[in-house]
N, C-alpha and C positions, 0 to 999 in steps of 0.2 A: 650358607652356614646354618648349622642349627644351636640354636638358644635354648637353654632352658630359665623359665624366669622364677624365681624364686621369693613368695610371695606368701605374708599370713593369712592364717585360717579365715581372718574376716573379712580381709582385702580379696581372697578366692572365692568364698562366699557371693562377694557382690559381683565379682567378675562374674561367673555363673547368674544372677540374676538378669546379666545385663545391664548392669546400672553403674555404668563407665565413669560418667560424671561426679560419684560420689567418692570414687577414691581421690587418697590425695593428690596436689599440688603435681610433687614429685613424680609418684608415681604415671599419672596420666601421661608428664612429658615423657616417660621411659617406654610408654606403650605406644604413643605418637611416633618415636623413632624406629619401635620396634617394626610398625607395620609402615614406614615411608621408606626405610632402607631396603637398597636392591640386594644386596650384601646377606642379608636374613631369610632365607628363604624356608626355614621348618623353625615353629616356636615350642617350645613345651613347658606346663605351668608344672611348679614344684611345692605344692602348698605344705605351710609348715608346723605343723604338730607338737602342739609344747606337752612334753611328757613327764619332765618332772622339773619343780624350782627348786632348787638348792639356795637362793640367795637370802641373805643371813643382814637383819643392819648389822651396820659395822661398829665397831667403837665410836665413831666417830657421831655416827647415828645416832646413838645408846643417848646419848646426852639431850636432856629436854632442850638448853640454849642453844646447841646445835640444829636441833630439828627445827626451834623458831625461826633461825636466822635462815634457815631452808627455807623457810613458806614466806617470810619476808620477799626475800630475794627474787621468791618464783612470783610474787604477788605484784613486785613492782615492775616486774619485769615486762608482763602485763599490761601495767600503765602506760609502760614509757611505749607500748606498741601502740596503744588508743592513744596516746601524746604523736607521735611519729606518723600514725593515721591521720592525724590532724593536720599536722604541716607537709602530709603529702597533698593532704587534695588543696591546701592554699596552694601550694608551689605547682602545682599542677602535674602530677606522677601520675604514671600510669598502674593501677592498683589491682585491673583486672587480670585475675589468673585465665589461662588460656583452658579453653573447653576444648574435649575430644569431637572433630566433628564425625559425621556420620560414615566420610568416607575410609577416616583410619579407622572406625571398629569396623567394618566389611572387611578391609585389609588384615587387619589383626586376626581377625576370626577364621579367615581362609589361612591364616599362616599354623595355626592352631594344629596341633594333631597327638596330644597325651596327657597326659596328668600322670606326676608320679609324685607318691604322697613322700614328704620327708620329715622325721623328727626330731626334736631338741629338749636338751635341759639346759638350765641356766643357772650360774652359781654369781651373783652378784652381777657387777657390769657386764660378765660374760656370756657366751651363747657357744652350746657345742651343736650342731648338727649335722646329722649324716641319714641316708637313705632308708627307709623303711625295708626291712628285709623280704618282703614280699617281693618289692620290685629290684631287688638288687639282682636278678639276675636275667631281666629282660630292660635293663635301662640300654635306651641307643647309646650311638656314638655321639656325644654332645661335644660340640666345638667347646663352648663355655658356659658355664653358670652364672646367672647374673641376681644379683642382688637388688633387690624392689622394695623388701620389705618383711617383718618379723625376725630381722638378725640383730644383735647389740654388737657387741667386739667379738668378733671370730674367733674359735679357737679350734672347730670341728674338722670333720673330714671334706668338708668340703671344699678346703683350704688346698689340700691337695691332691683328691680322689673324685670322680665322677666322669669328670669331662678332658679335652684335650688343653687344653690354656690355664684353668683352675676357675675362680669367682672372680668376675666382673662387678667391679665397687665403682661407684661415683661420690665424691668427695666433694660437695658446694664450697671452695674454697683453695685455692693457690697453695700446695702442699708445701711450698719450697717457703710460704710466709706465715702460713696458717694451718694449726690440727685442732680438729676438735671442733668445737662450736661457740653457740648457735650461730647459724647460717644467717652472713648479710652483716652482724654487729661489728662484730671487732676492726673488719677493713676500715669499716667508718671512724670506729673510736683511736685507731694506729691512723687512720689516713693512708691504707696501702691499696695495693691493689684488688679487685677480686677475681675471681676463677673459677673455673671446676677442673677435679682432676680424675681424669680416668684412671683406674689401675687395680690389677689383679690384687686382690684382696691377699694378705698374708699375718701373721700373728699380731706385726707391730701398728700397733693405729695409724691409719691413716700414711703407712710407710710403704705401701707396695709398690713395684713395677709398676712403672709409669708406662701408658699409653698411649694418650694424650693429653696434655693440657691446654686450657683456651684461658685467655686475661680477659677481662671486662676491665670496662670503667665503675668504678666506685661513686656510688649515687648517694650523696650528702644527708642522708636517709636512711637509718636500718630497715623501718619497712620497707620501705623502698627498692632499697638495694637487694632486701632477700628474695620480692617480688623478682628482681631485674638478674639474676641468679638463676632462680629457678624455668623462666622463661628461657636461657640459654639451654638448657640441658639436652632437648632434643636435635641444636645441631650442635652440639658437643660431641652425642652419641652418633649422629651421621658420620662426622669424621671418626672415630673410632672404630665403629664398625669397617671402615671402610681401609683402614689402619691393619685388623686384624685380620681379615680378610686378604690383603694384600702380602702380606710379610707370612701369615699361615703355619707361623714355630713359634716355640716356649718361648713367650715375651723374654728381653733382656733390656738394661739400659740404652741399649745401642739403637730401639726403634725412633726414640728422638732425639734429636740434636741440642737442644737445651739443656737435655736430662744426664749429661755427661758427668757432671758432679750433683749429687745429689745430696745437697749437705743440709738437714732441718737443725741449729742452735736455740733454739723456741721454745718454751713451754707447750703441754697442750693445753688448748683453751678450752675453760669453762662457762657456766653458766654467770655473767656479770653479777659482784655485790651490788644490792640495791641503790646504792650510792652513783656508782657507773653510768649502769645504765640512766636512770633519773636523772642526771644531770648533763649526760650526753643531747637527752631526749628534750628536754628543757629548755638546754642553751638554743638547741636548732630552734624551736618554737620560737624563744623568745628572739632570736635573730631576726627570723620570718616576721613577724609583726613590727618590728623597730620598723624595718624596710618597707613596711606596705603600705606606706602614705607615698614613698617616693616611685612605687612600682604602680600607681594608682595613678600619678600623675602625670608617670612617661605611656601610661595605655592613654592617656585622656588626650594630651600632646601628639598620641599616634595617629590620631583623628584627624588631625591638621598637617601635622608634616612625619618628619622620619628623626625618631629620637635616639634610634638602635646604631647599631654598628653598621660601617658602608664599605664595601669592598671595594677594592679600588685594584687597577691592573698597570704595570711598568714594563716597558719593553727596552733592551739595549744589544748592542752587538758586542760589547764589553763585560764579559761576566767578571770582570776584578772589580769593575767599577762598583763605589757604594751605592746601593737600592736606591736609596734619595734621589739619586743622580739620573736614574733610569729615565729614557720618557716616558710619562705618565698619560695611561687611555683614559681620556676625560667621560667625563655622561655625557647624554648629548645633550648639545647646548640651548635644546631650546625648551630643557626643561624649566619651568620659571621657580620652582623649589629647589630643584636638584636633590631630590627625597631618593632619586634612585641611586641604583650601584649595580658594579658591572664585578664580574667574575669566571673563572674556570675556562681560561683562555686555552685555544689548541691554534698552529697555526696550519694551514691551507694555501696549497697552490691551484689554482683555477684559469686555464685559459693563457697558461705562462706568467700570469700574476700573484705577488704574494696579498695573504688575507690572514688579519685573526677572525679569529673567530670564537663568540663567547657569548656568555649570558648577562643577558640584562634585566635587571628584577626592576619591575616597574608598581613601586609603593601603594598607588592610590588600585589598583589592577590587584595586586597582594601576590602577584605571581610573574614569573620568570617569560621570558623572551630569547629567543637567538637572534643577537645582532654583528653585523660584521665592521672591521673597516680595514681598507686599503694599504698597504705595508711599501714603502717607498724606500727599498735598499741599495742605497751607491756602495758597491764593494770597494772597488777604487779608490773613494774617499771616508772608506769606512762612518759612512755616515747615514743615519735612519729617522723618515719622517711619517708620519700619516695622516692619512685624510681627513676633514674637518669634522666630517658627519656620521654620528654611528644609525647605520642602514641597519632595517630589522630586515630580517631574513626566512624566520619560523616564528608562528604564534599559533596557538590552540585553545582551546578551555583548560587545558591544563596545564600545571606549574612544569616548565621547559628548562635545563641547564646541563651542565656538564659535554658538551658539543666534540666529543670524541671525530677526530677526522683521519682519514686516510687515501690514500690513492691507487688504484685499480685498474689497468686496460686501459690508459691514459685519462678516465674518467676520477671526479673526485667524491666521497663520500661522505657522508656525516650518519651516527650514534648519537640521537641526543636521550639523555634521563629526560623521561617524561611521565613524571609523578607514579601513581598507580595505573596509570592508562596501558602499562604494557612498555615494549620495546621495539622499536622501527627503525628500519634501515631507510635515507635518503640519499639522491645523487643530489651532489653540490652543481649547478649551471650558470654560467654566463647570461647575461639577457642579452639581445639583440640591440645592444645598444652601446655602441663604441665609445663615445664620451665619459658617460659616467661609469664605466663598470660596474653596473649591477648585477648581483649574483640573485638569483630565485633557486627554490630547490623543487625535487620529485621526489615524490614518496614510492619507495620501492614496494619493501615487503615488514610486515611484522615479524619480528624474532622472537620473542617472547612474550609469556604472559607477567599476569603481578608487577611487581615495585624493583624494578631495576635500576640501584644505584651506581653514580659513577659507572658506567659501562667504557670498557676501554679494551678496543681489539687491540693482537697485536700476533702479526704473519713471522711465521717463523716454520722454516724448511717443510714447504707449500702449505704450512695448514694454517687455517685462523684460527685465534684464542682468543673469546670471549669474556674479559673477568667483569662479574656484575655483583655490587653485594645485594644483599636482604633477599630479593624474590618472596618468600614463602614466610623466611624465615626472622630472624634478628639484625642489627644494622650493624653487628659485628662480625655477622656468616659472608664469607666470601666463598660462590659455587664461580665454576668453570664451565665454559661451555667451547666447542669447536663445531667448526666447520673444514669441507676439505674447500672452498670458495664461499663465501659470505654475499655474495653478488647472487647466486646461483640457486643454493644450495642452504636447506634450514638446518639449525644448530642441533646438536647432541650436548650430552651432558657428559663431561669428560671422568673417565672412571675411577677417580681420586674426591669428586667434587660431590657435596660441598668439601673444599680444599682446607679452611682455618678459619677459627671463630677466636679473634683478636682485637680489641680494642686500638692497637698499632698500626697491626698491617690491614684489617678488615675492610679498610674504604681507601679504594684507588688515589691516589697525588696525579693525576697525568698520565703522557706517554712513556709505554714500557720503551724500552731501545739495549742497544748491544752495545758495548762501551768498546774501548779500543784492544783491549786486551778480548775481546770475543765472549764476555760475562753478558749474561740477561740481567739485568737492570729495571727494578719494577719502584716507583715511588706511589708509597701511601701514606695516608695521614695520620700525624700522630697525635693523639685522644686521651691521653694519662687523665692530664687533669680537666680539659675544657677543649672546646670542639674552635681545629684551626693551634692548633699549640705546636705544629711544626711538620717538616716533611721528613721522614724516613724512606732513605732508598737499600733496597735489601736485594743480595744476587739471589737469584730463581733458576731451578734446573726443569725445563721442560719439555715434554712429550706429548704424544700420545697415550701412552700410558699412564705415564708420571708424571706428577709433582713436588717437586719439593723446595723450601728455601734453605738455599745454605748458610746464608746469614746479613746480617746488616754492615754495609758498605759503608755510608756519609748519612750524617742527616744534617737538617737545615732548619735552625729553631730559632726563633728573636731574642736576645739574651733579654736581660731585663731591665738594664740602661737603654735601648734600643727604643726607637722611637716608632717601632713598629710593636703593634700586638697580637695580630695573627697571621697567617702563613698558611697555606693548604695546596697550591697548587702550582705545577711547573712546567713549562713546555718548551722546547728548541728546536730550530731544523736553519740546514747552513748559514751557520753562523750568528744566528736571532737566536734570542732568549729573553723567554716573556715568563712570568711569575702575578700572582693575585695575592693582596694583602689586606691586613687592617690597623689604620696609625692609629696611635695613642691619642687619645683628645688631652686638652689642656684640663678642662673641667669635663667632670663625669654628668654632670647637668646642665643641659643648654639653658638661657634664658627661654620662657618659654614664649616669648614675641616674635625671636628669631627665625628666619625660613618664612614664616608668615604673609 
């Protein structure tokens, strides 16, 4: 497809200098996607020429008490950003904007091939622009115009003249909860969710054809959260591009399935009164510091034992039965603290034997482990017990979990997430030892580079499907990958992928599986408010070529009488069903002698 990016005179300036790093925030991640997508193959920049202002104060302006409580407003607004910078680096946020590396301006640059000058005037909030008449009659066929930078509210020809699609707008905010601005505030100050929304730019703010939309989690933070915002953007735009590309007609409602009603009741937002924002900014500060003698004294505590949350694993052949009731995968026992915790069970047959198989985070180590135990199922007497000892199985220098298994040529397999170290494929084996059944593994083949979360194949009519989130990108980006044998044969990136940048579905729950009715069935975790807040299982339609989800099925969330408080993960195979949790303590602060 070809792009045209549409970009001010100052921000074309630097681009021509070469000096990538100094455009903004936004814009860098728009040219980051520009040159990663396979989708883009011809770029052309559209630098914007302001020709005449028309923009007049308003009445409203006219007024010296009006113009104060403007520069009030803008002034504190300000503050409450250096207040918000403050209680990000207590809290510990991530604050660094992402730099262009060397390798997307090489990319960018070869995508490069015009300049077409465009002009504007502006009559108050508005912006008309349209094509400089010199090149209006050698402009290519442009797929779409996309908007970077130098537009206000639209109202020019660009709207509907130039290209095949019309302007591509990116919107930092959930259009279905949020218009307007500033970017990151208001989710925090409502407590909703945040987003970006793709979509052809048209007269009404922030109301165009929708493209795509991606949810994020809302970071307790406006700097924070606008940092954690604009960080998405670049696989926001993967999937979109990848959207337009695919579908290749005049957007309509119809490209997503969420966007079927498309009803904003909202005001659009403004710039917060001084009052707002300050007190939004305030309170968070002052919370943060109440709390930091107690957050000082469970790091100090960390020192000696485990004052955090401990995941714990129940297995039952009964799924009516209450959780409580499940058997419970202990630690192993011969830890003398019991500081660890085990999680993200899959189960395994080896050698005609059942196994789970899971992770075991070992405290004083600060990193994860694969350990198994033995699964003892009387069908007969519908009765299930297991082994005494959790057997480690995988250990490396780096953080190990998520133990993704499958079975192959009668051999068994294991997928484990293995921090940034990449992604490998091992065969599960028996040891030579008929008493204890030990299993030891082989290390096959590496599948991947980067941070591969949650990795979870799953075979479906001969092909593997690889879902991993982050790799490259945000721990919200879920890419796809296949193979036609994963034994064999190294993985591709399937031509939908990255598939969806969602706080919901973005990180796998478990094994995908085929329900009775013949529905693909994918559980991921659900993240609104706090990580482990529940499982979401959604039908998925897939291919080789496609992807898509059709919608959400059942989810499985701890209500809040429940004596459980987290939930992430789910696994079953005949007739076993294992699940990982986290109970409610009685008190939120242990004595600190305790475990000791």
């Amino acid at each position: 497809m070809h792009c045209c990016l549409l970009v001010s005179k100052i921000d074309f300036e630097i681009i021509q200098k070469k000096e990538f790093n100094k455009l903004s925030f936004g814009l860098r991640e728009i040219i980051k996607a520009l040159s990663k997508s396979k989708a883009i193959t011809k770029i052309s920049l559209g630098p914007i020429y302001l020709e005449e202002d028309k923009s007049k104060s308003s009445f409203y302006l006219n007024s010296i008490y009006n113009k104060l409580i403007l520069k009030i407003d803008t002034f504190t607004f300000k503050v409450s950003k250096l207040i918000d910078w403050i209680d990000a680096k207590i809290n510990r946020y991530t604050l660094k904007p992402n730099q262009l590396q060397s390798e997307h301006i090489i990319n960018f640059k070869k995508k490069l091939c015009g300049v077409y000058k465009f002009l504007q005037f502006r009559d108050n909030s508005y912006s008309y622009t349209y094509i400089d008449s010199k090149f209006k009659n050698c402009l290519p066929n442009f797929d779409f115009l996309f908007r970077g930078s130098g537009l206000k509210i639209e109202k020019g020809k660009i709207l509907s003249s130039y290209s095949k699609l019309g302007c591509l707008s990116l919107h930092h905010g959930d259009n279905l909860i949020n218009r307007g601005g500033p970017v990151g505030f208001w989710e925090v100050y409502y407590r909703q969710s945040s987003g970006i929304t793709a979509q052809i730019l048209s007269s009404e703010l922030d109301g165009g054809v929708i493209i795509y939309r991606s949810r994020l989690r809302t970071l307790m933070n406006p700097f924070a959260n606008y940092i954690n915002i604009y960080k998405n953007t670049c696989p926001t735009l993967l999937v979109t591009f990848n959207k337009i590309k695919k579908f290749n007609t005049k957007p309509s409602n119809s490209w997503i399935s969420h966007n079927k009603i498309n009803l904003y009741s909202g005001m659009i937002l403004k710039l917060p009164r001084w009052y707002k924002s300050l007190s939004l900014s305030s309170f968070h500060l002052l919370f943060t510091c109440l709390f930091l003698p107690i957050r000082l004294y469970m790091l100090i505590k960390s020192l000696f034992c485990n004052p955090y949350n401990r995941w714990g694993i129940s297995v039952t052949t009964e799924i009516e039965k209450r959780l409580e009731k499940w058997t419970e995968v202990t630690v192993d026992t011969n830890s003398k603290r019991k500081d660890d915790w085990v999680a993200d069970p899959f189960f395994a047959r080896v050698g005609g034997s059942d196994y789970i198989i899971f992770e075991q985070f070992r405290w004083l180590k600060r990193k994860g482990e694969i350990s198994y135990k033995k699964v003892f199922y009387d069908k007969k007497n519908n009765t299930l017990t297991l082994s005494d000892e959790n057997k480690l199985l995988l250990e490396n220098n780096f953080h190990l979990s998520y133990p993704c298994t499958f079975e192959r040529y009668g051999n068994t397999y294991m997928i484990p997430e293995n921090n940034y170290n990449g992604l490998y494929l091992y065969q599960i084996m028996a040891m030579d030892n008929e008493v204890n059944d030990d299993l030891k593994v082989r290390k096959i083949q590496k599948l991947l580079d980067g941070r591969c979360m949650d990795p979870t194949l799953f075979h479906y009519e001969g092909v593997d499907y690889v879902f991993v989130t982050e790799v490259d990108e945000t721990k919200e980006t879920l890419f796809l990958f296949m193979s036609d044998d994963i034994t064999k044969f190294p993985l591709n990136q399937h031509p939908d992928s990255p598939i969806l940048v969602d706080h919901r579905l973005g990180r796998s729950a478990g094994r995908i599986f085929v329900n009775n009715e013949g529905k693909i069935i994918r559980p991921s975790q659900k993240s609104d408010r706090y990580y482990g807040e529940g499982i979401i299982f959604s039908e998925i339609k897939l291919n080789k070529i496609q992807f898509e989800i059709i919608g959400e099925t059942e989810r499985i969330i701890p209500p809040k009488y429940s004596s459980f408080k987290h939930l992430h993960h789910f696994d079953f195979r005949d007739g076993m069903f294992v699940c990982d949790y986290v109970k409610k303590k009685n008190f939120p602060i242990r004595p600190f002698f305790k475990n000791i």
